[in-house]
C-alpha positions as CSV (number, residue, x, y, z in Angstrom):
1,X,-30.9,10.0,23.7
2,X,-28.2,8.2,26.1
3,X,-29.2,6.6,29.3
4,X,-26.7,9.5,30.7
5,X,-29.5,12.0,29.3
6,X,-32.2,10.5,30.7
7,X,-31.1,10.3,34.2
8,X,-29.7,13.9,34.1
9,X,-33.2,14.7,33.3
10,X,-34.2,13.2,37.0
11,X,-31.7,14.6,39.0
12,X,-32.0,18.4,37.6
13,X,-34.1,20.4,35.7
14,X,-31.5,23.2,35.1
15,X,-28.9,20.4,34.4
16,X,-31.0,19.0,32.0
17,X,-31.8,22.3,30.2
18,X,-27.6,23.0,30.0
19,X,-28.0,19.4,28.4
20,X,-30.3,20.3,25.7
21,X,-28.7,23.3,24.8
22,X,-25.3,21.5,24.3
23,X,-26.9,18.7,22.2
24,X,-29.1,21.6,20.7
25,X,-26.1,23.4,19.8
26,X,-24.3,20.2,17.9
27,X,-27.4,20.1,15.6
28,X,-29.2,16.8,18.0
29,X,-32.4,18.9,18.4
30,X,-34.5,15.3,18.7
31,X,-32.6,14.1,21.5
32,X,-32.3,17.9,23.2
33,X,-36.5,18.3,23.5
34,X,-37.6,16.1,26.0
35,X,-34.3,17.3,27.7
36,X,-36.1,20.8,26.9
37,X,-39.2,19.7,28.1
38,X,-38.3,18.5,31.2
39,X,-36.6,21.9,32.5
40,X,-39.8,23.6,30.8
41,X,-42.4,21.5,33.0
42,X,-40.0,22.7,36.2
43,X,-41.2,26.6,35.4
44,X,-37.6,27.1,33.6
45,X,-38.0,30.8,31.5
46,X,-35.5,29.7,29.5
47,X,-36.7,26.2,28.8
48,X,-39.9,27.3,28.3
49,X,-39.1,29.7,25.5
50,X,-37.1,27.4,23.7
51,X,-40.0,24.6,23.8
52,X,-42.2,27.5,22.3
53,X,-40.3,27.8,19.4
54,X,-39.7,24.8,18.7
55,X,-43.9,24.7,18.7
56,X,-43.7,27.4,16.7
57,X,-41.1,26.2,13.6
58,X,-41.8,22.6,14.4
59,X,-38.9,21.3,14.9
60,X,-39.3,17.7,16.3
61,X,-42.3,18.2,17.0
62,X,-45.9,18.5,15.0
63,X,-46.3,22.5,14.3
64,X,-48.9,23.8,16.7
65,X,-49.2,27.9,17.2
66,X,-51.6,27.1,19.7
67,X,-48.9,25.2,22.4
68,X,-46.2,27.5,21.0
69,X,-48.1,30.3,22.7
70,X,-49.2,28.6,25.4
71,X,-45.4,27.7,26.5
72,X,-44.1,31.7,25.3
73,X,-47.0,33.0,27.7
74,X,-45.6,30.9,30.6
75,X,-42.0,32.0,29.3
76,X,-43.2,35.6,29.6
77,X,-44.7,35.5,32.8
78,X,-41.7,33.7,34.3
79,X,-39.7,37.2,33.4
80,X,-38.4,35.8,29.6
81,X,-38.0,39.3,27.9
82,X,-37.2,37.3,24.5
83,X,-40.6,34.9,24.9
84,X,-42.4,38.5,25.7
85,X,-41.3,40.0,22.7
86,X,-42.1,37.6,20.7
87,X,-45.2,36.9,21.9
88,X,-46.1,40.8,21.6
89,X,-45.6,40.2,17.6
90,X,-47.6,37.1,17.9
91,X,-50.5,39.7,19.3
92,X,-50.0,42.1,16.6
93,X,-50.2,39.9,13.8
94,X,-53.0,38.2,14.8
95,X,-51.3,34.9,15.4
96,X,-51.9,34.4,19.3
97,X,-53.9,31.6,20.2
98,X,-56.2,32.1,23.1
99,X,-55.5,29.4,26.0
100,X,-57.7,26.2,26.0
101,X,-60.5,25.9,28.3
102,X,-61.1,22.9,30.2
103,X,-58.7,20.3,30.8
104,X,-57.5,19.0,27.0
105,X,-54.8,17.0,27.0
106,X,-51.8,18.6,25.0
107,X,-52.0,15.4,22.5
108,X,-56.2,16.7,21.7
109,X,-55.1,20.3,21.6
110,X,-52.1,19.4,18.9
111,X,-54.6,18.7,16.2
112,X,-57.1,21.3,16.4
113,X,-58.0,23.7,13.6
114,X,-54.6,26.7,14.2
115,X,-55.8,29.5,12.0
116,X,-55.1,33.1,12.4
117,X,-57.1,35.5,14.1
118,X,-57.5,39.1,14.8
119,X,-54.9,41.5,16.4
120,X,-55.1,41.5,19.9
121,X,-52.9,45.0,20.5
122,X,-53.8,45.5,24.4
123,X,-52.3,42.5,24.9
124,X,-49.3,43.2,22.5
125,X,-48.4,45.8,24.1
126,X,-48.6,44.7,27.6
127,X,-46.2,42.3,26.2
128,X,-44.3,44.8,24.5
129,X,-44.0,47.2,27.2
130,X,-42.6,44.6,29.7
131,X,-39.6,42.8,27.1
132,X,-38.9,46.9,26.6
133,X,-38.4,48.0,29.3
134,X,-36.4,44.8,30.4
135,X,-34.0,45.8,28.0
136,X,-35.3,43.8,24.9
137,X,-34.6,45.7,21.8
138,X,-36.8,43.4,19.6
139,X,-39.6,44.6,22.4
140,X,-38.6,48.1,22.1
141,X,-39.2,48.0,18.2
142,X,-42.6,46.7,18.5
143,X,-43.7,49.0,21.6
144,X,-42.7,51.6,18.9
145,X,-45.0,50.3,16.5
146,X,-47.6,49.8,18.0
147,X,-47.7,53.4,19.9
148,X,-47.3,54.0,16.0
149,X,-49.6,51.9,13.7
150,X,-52.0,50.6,16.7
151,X,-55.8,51.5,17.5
152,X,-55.6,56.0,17.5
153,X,-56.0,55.7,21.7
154,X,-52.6,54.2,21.8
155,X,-51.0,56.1,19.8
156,X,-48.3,58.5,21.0
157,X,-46.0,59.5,18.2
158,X,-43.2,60.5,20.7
159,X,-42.9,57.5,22.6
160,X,-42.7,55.6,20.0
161,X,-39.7,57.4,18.5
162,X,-38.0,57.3,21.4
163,X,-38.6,53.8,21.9
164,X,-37.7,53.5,18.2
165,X,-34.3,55.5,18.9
166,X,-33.2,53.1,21.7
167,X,-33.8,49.9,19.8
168,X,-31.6,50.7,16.7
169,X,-29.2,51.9,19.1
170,X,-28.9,48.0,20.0
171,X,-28.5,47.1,16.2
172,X,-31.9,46.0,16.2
173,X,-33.2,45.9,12.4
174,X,-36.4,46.2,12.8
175,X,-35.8,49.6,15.4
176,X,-33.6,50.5,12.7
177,X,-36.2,50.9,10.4
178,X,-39.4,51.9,12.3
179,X,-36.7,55.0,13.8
180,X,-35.8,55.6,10.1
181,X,-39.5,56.1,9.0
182,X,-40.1,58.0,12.2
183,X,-37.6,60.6,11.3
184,X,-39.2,60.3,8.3
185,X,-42.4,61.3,9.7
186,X,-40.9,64.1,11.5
187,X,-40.3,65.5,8.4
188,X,-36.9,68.0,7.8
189,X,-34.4,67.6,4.7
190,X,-31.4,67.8,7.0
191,X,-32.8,64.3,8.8
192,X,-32.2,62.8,5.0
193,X,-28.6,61.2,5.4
194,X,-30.0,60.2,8.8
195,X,-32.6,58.5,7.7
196,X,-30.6,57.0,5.1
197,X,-28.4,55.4,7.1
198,X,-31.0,54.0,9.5
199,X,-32.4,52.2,6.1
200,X,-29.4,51.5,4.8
201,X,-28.7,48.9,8.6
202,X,-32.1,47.5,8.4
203,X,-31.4,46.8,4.5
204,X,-27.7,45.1,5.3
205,X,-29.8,42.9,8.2
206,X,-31.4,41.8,5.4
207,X,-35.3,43.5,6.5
208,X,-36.7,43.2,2.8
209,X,-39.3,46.1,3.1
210,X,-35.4,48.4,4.4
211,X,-33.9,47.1,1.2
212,X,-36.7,48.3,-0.7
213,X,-37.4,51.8,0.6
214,X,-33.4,51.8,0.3
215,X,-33.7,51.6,-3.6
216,X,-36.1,54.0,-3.4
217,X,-34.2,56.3,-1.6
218,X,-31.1,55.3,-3.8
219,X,-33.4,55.9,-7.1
220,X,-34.4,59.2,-5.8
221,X,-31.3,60.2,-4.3
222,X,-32.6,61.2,-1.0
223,X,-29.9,61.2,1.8
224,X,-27.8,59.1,-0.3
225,X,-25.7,59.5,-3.9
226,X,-28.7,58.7,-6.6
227,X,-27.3,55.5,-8.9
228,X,-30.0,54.0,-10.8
229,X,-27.9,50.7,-11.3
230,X,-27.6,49.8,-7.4
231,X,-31.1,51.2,-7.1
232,X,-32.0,47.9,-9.5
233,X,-30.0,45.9,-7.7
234,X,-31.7,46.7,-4.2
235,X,-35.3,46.4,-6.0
236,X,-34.2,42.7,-7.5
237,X,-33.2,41.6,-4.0
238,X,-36.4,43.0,-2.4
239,X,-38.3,41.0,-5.0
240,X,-36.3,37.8,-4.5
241,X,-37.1,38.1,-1.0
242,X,-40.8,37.7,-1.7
243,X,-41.9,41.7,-1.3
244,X,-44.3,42.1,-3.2
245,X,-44.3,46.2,-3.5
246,X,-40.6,45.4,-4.8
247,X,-41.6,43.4,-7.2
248,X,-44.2,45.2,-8.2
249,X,-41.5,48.3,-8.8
250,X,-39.2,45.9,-10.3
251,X,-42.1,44.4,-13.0
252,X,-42.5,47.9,-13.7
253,X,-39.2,48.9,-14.7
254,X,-38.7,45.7,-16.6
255,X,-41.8,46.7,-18.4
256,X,-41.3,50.3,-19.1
257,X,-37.5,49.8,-19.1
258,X,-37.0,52.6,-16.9
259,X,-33.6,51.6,-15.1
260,X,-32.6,48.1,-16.8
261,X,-32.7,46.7,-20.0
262,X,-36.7,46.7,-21.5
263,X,-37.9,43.1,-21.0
264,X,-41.9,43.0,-20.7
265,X,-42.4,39.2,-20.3
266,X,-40.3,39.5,-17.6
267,X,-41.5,42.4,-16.3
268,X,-45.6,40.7,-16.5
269,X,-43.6,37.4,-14.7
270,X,-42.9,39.9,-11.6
271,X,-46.0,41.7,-11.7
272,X,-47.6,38.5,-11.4
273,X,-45.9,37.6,-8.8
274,X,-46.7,41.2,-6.9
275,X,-49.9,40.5,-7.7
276,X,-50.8,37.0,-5.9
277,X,-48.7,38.2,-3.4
278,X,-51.1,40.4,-2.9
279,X,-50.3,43.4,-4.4
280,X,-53.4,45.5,-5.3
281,X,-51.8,48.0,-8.0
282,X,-50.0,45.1,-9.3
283,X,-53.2,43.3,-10.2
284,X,-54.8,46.6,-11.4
285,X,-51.9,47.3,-13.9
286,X,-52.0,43.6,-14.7
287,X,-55.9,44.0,-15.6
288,X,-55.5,46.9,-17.6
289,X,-52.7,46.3,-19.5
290,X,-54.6,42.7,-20.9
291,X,-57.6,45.3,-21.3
292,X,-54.9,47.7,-23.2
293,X,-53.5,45.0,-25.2
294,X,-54.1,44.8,-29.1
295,X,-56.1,43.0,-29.3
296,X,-57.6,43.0,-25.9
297,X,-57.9,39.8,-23.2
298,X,-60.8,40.8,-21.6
299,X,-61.1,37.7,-19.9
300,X,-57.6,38.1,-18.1
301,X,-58.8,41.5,-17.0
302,X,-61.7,40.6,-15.6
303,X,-59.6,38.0,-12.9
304,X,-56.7,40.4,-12.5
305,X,-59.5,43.6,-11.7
306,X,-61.7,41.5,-9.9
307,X,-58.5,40.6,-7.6
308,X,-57.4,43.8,-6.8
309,X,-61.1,45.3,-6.2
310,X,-61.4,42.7,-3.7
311,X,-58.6,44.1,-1.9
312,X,-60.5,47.4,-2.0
313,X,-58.7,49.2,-5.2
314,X,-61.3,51.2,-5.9
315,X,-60.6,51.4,-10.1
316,X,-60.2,48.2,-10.4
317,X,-64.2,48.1,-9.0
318,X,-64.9,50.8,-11.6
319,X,-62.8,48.8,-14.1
320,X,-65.0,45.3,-13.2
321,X,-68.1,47.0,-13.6
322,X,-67.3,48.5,-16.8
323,X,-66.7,44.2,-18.1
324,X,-69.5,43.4,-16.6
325,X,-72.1,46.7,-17.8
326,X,-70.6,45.8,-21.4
327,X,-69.7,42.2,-21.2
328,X,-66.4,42.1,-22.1
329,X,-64.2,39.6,-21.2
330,X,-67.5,38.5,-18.5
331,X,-71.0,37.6,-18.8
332,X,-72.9,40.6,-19.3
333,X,-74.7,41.0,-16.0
334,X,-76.1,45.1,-15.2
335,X,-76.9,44.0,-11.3
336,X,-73.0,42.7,-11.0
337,X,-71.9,45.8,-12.8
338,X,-73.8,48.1,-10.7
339,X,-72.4,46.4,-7.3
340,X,-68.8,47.0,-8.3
341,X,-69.2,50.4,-9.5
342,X,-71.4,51.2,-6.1
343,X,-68.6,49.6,-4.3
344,X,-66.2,52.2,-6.1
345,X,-68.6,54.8,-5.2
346,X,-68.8,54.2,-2.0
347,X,-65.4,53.7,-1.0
348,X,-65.0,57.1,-2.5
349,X,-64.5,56.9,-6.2
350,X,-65.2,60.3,-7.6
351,X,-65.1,59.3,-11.2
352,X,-67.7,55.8,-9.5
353,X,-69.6,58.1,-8.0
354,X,-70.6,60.0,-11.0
355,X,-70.7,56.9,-13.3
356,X,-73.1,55.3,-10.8
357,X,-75.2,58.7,-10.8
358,X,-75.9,58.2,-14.7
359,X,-76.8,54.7,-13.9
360,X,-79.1,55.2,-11.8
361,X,-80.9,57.4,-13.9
362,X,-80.6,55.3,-16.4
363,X,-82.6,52.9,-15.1
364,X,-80.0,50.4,-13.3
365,X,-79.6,49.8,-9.3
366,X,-81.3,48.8,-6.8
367,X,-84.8,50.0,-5.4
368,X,-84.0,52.7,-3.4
369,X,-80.6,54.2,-5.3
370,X,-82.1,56.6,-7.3
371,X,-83.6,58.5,-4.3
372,X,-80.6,58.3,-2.5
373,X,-78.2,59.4,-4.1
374,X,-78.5,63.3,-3.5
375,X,-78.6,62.3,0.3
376,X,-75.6,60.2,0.0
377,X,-73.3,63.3,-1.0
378,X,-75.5,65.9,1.3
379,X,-74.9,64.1,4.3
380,X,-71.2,64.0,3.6
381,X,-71.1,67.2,2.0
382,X,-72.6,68.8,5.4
383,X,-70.1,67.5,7.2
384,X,-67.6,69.3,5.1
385,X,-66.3,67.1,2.5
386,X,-65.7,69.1,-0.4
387,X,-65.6,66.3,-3.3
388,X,-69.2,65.7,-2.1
389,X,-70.1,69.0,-2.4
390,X,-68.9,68.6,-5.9
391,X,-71.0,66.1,-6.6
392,X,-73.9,67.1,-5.1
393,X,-73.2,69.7,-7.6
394,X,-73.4,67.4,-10.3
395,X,-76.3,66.0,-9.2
396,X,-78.6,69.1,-9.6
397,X,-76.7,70.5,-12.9
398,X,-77.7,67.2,-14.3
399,X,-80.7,66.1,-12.7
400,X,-79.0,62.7,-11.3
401,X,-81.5,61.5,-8.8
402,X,-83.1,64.7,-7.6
403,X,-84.9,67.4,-9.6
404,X,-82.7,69.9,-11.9
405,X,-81.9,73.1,-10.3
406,X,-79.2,75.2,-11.5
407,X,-79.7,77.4,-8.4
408,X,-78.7,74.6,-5.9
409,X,-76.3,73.3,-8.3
410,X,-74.5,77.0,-8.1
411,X,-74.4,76.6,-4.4
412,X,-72.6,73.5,-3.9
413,X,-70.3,74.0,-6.9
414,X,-69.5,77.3,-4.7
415,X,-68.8,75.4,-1.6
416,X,-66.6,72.6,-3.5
417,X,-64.6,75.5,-5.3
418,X,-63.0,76.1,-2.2
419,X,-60.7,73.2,-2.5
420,X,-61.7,71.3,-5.3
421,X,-60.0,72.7,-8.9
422,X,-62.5,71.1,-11.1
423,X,-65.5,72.3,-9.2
424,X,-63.6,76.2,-9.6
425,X,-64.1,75.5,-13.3
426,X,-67.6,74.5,-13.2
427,X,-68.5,77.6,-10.8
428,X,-66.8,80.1,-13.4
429,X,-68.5,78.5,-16.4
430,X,-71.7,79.1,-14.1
431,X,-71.0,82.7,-13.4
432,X,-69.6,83.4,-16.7
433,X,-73.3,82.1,-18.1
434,X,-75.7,83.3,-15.5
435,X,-76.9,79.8,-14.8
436,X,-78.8,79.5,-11.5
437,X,-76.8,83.3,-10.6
438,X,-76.4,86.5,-11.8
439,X,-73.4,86.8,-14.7
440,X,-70.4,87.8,-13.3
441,X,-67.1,88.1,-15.4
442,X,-65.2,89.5,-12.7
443,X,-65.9,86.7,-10.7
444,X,-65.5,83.9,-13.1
445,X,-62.5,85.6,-14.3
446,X,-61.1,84.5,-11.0
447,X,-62.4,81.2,-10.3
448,X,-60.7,80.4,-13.7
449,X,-57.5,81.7,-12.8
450,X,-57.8,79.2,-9.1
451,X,-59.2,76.2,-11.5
452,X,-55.7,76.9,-13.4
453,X,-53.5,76.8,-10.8
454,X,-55.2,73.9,-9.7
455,X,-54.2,72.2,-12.9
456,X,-57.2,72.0,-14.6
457,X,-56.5,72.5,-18.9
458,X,-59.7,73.5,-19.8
459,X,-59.6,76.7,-17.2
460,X,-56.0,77.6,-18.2
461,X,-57.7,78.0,-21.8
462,X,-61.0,79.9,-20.8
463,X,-58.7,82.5,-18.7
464,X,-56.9,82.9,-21.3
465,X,-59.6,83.5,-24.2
466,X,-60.8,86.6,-20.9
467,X,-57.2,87.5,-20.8
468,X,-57.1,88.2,-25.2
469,X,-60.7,89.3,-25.1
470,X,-60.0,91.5,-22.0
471,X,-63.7,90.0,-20.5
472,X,-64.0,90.7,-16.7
473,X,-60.7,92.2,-16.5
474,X,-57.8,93.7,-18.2
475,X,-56.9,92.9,-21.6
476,X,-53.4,91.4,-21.6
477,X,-52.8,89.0,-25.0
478,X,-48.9,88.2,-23.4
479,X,-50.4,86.6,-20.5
480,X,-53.1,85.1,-22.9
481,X,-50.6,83.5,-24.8
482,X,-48.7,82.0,-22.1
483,X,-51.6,80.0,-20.5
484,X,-52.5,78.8,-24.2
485,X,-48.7,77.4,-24.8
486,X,-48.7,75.7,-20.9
487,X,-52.3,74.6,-21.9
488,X,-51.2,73.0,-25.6
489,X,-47.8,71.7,-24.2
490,X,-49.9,70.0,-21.7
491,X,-52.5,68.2,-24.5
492,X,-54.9,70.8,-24.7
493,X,-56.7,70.8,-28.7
494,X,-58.6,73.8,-28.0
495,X,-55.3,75.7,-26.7
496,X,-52.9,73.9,-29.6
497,X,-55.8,75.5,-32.4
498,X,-55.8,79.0,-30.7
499,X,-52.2,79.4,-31.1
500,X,-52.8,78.4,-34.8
501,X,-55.6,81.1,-34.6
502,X,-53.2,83.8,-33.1
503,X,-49.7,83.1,-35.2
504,X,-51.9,83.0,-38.2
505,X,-53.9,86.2,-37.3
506,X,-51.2,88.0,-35.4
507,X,-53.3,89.3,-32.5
508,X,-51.1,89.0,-29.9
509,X,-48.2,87.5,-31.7
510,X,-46.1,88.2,-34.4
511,X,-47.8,86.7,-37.6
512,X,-46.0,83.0,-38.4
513,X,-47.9,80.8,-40.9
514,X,-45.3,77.4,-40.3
515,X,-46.2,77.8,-36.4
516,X,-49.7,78.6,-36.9
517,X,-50.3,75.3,-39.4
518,X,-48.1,73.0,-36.8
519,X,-50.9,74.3,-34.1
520,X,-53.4,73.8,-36.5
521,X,-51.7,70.4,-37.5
522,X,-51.2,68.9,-33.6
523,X,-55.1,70.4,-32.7
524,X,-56.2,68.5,-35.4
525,X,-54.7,65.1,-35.3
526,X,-56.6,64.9,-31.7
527,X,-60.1,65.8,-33.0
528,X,-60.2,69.4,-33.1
529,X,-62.9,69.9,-35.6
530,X,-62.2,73.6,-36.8
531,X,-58.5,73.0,-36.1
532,X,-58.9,70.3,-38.9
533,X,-60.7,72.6,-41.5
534,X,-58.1,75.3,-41.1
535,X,-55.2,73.1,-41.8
536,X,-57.2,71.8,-44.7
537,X,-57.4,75.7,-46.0
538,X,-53.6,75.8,-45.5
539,X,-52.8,72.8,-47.1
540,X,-55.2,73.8,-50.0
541,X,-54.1,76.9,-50.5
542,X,-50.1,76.8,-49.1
543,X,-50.1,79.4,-47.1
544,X,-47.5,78.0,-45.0
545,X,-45.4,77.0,-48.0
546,X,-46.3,73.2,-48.0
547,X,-49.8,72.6,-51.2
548,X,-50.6,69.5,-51.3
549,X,-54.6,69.2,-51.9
550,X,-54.7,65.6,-51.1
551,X,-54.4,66.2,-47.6
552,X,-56.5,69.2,-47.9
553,X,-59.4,67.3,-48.6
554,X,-58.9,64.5,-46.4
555,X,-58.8,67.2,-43.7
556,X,-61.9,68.8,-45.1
557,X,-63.6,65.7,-44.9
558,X,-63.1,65.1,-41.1
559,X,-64.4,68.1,-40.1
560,X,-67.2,67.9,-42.5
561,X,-67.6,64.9,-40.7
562,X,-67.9,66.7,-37.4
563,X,-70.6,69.1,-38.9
564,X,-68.4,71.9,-39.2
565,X,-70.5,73.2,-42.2
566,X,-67.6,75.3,-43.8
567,X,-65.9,71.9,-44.4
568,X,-68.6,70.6,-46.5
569,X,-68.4,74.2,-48.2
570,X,-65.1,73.3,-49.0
571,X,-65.6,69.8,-50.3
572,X,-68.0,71.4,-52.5
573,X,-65.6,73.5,-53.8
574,X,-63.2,70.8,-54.3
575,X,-66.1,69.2,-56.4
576,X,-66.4,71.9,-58.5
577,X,-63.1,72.1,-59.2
578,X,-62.6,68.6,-60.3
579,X,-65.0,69.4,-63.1
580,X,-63.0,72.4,-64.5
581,X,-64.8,75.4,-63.1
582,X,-62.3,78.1,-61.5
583,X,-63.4,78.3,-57.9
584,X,-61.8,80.6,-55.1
585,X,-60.5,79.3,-51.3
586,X,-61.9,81.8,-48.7
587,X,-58.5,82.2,-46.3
């Protein structure tokens, strides 16, 4: 600094600050500070929010969050709508420091521990409400998230759009973007382009989570032309930007080689990236795809699962259990396996909840888990949460921690049918075999047909076998025979080896021995046991055209396995045979 600075630092604190911002300005940010400083001290807004960043980035000086609040709360007292703003973001994130008690000396206060804490968001948005409505666009954005994303009493969906609305109306990225998702919120197809748009600013501001959701929109096609190519493009630069949910997406396509060019070790390289990033589903797919391998890495499992159930995934807790209840890839510990899987359960695994169930029973958890888990479901299942209801279920069909009654069982399976599709199924099965209630094939008849719009395979296939039988209802085979095809289309044995049963037959269809051995054929390559002796007895006997008794028998011989006892019949016959006596094939 020049002697000429440091007298102009006497004479006049706002000369001074013009000073610093020229030398500033020309890259001399050493010899601008004290120049800074000096305005600062005289209660200068402007001086005082430029001392905070430099606290803040450390430039020339040592890094300290704690002065760079300090000086951005006198900034924003003295009227600074920028140092407001800023220090409204400061609250949110949980980076404020709270002022010093006592006299420290600023020199004492520079090397104490600066670590965040927790969001402060009554203060953020005093903050934010004043650089708003001072005209700061930056403040307007984060007054609109907070009245957004903040504790529920603040919340006011409206203001926040319209504080959203005014900020991207100033070119504001980040208003951009939180106006975008609130229109987004607001729901409407017509908004779409809209929307688009919004993104598409934020994105060309360079917002990394805009470019992303602008891929996604690009992907998709939503509000803009769909072009998988710029889509990558937009997902690369995300990544490269350090978002992790991009990279994640873009480790995935690399993988599966959805939109570029299939490249897995690339594709692991990004997901690993996601995942230390902290990316939860990132180090869930990274866990099970080393469990998936062939052979399997256990080991690498077990640190990318135990990861992401620390972040609160609740299958990667399942998944972590199941290592350490088998000890694979761990030691084998049943106490660590039983935490996880009680954490899963308790953060509302359904599949957790029943695997910890048949634990318990079993003998594993603590003390006092066996006794409580009926409670655990019955208080929430009072309250009205179905999938508890459904469990509760469970619990009394299978005796899991309170005494077996099908009665009880009936009556929460009835109270979780009336949202859950799976508990639909078990209710029909119930009323269709008088278990804990009267029969009733009317009824089941139509819990089926809800459990099948629900999704659920195994009810498409029962409501259909009512629908050929005509049980509880009208006999109608076409409708039967629709449900089986969605139901074998969709992976269903059961439904793939009735269709066998029906072309072959020709009860409800037109008789067609090729289709009914391809049912037979794709029933019985996924374990369907009397799927597999019938496409032995065509391939024995060619009724389809194709004989080749080779196959027969080795189909024979997996169902004789499964102790279909026909199969073992037919090996018999096949043993005969081989010695020369003249034996018959029953069709």
């Amino acid at each position: 600094m020049t002697i000429l600075d440091r007298l102009t630092g006497f004479v006049s604190p706002a000369v001074a600050l013009r000073r610093a911002i020229q030398l500033s300005d020309s890259g001399r940010l050493a010899e601008a500070f004290p120049l800074m400083a000096t305005a600062a001290r005289a209660g200068i807004a402007d001086a005082e929010y430029r001392v905070a960043r430099c606290y803040l980035e450390g430039s020339c000086v040592p890094p300290s969050r704690m002065e760079g609040t300090h000086w951005l709360r006198r900034a924003a007292d003295h009227g600074n709508r920028d140092a407001q703003a800023l220090l409204a973001a400061l609250y949110v994130s949980g980076l404020a420091t709270a002022e010093t008690e006592g006299n420290g000396s600023v020199s004492e206060r520079l090397f104490e521990q600066d670590s965040p804490g927790k969001p402060d968001f009554a203060a953020a948005l005093r903050f934010a409400a004043k650089a708003a409505d001072a005209g700061s666009a930056t403040g307007q954005a984060i007054l609109g998230y907070i009245l957004t994303s903040g504790p529920e009493a603040m919340r006011d969906a409206d203001a926040a759009h319209g504080w959203y609305e005014r900020s991207a109306a100033a070119g504001c990225a980040e208003g951009c973007l939180g106006f975008a998702l609130s229109l987004a919120r607001r729901g409407g197809k017509s908004e779409r382009p809209r929307i688009a748009e919004e993104v598409r600013r934020a994105a060309d501001a360079g917002l990394p989570t805009a470019i992303y959701l602008l891929a996604v929109l690009t992907e998709h096609g939503l509000g803009v032309t769909a072009n998988l190519a710029a889509a990558e493009r937009l997902y690369r630069s995300a990544a490269e930007k350090g978002l992790p949910s991009a990279q994640f997406r873009l480790g995935l396509m690399l993988i599966d080689g959805s939109l570029v060019d299939q490249d897995p070790t690339a594709g692991e390289a990004w997901m690993r990236r996601a995942a230390l990033g902290g990316n939860m589903e990132a180090a869930y797919f990274l866990g099970d795809r080393h469990a998936k391998n062939r052979p399997p890495d256990f080991a690498e499992a077990a640190s990318w699962y135990r990861r992401a159930a620390e972040a609160g995934h609740q299958a990667a807790a399942r998944a972590i259990a199941s290592l350490y209840l088998t000890g694979n890839g761990v030691a084998k510990d049943d106490k660590e396996g039983a935490r996880w899987l009680r954490v899963a359960a308790e953060g509302g695994s359904q599949e957790a909840q029943v695997d910890f169930a048949n634990l318990v029973l079993g003998g594993a958890g603590g003390a006092d888990d066996s006794t409580g888990i009926a409670g655990w479901f019955e208080v929430a299942a009072t309250s009205g949460d179905l999938i508890a209801a459904f469990n509760l279920g469970l619990c009394f069909a299978k005796g899991v921690g309170v005494r077996q009654d099908e009665g009880r069982a009936a009556q929460w399976l009835r109270r979780a049918a009336e949202g859950v599709a799976e508990a639909q199924y078990m209710y029909a099965r119930i009323l269709q075999e008088g278990r804990g209630v009267a029969t009733d094939a009317q009824q089941a008849r139509a819990w089926f047909a809800e459990a099948a719009d629900g999704g659920v395979l195994d009810a498409q296939v029962a409501l259909a076998e009512m629908l050929l039988n005509g049980h509880g209802g009208a006999h109608s085979p076409t409708a039967a025979v629709k449900l089986f095809e969605r139901a074998a289309e969709d992976g269903h044995a059961g439904a793939m080896f009735a269709l066998g049963a029906l072309y072959g037959s020709g009860h409800g269809l037109s008789v067609d021995q090729t289709a009914a051995q391809k049912w037979f054929a794709a029933a019985a390559e996924r374990g369907h046991g009397h799927a597999q002796l019938m496409l032995g007895r065509y391939l024995h006997k060619g009724l389809a055209g194709e004989h080749n008794p080779i196959a027969a028998r080795l189909w024979f011989e997996r169902a004789a396995a499964q102790g279909i006892a026909e199969a073992a019949d037919e090996l018999s016959e096949f043993a005969l045979g081989e010695t020369g006596t003249v034996v018959g094939v029953r069709p």
